[in-house]
Each structure stands twice: as C-alpha cells, then as structure tokens.
C-alpha positions in Angstrom: 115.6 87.6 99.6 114.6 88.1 103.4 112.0 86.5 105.2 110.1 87.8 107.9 108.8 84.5 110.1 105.5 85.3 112.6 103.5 82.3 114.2 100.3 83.1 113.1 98.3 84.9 110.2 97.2 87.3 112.3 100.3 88.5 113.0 101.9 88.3 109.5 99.0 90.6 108.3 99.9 93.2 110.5 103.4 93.5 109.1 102.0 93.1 105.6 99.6 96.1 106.6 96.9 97.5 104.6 97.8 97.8 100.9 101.8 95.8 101.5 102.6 100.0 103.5 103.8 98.2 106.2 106.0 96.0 104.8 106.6 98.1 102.1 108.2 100.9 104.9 110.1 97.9 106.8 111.5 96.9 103.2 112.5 100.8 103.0 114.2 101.5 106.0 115.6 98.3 105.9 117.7 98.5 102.6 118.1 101.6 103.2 120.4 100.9 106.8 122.0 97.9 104.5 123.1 100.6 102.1 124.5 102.4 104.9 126.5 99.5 105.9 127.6 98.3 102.6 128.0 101.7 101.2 126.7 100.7 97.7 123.3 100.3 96.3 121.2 97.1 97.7 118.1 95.1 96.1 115.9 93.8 99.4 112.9 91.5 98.4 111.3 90.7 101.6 108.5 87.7 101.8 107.0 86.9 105.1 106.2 83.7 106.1 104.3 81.5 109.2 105.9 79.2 111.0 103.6 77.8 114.1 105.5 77.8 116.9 108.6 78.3 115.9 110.5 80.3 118.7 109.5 76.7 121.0 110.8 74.4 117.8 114.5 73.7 118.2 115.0 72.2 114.6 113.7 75.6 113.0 115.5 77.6 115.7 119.3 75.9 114.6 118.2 76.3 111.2 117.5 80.1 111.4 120.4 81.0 113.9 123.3 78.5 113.3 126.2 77.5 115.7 129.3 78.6 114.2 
C-alpha cells in the first residue's frame, strides 16, 4: 500500500482525476518503474490521503522521512 499525501481536497481530487484515470495512470507507470527495479511482478494499491499542512508539520515530516 502507497499513500499519496496533498494538503487539501482540492488538490487530492486532481490526482484522483475524473473517473480514479489519474490515479489510475500514476498507479500504472508507477508499478510499472517498480517492476523494472525489482525485476519481478509487483501489486501497487495506492490511497491518497489529506494532511493539512503537513510539509510545515515536523511531527508528520519525521514520520514520513525518517533519520536513519
């Protein structure tokens, strides 16, 4: 499972798209570059969520992109 974050609606209809095409051809060309990489066949469910703000909220940020 992948998740596509936006900070508003408005924005996470217009990678939904009309119909789920959108996201549907992001879902597409992006398992299809994964099976490239991994050389194998790969299931991709993608689910896109808001989260207000969250490129200015720290918490979420560490969560999303962890130190290693």
């Amino acid at each position: 499972m992948a998740y596509i974050n936006t900070e508003s609606d408005s924005q996470k209809y217009i990678i939904i798209g009309k119909g789920g095409k959108k996201l549907s051809e992001i879902g597409m060309k992006a398992r299809m570059h994964l099976e490239d990489i991994f050389g194998k066949k790969v299931f991709l469910a993608l689910r896109v969520k808001t989260l207000k703000n969250w490129r200015k909220n720290k918490a979420i940020l560490e969560k999303l992109f962890p130190k290693r």
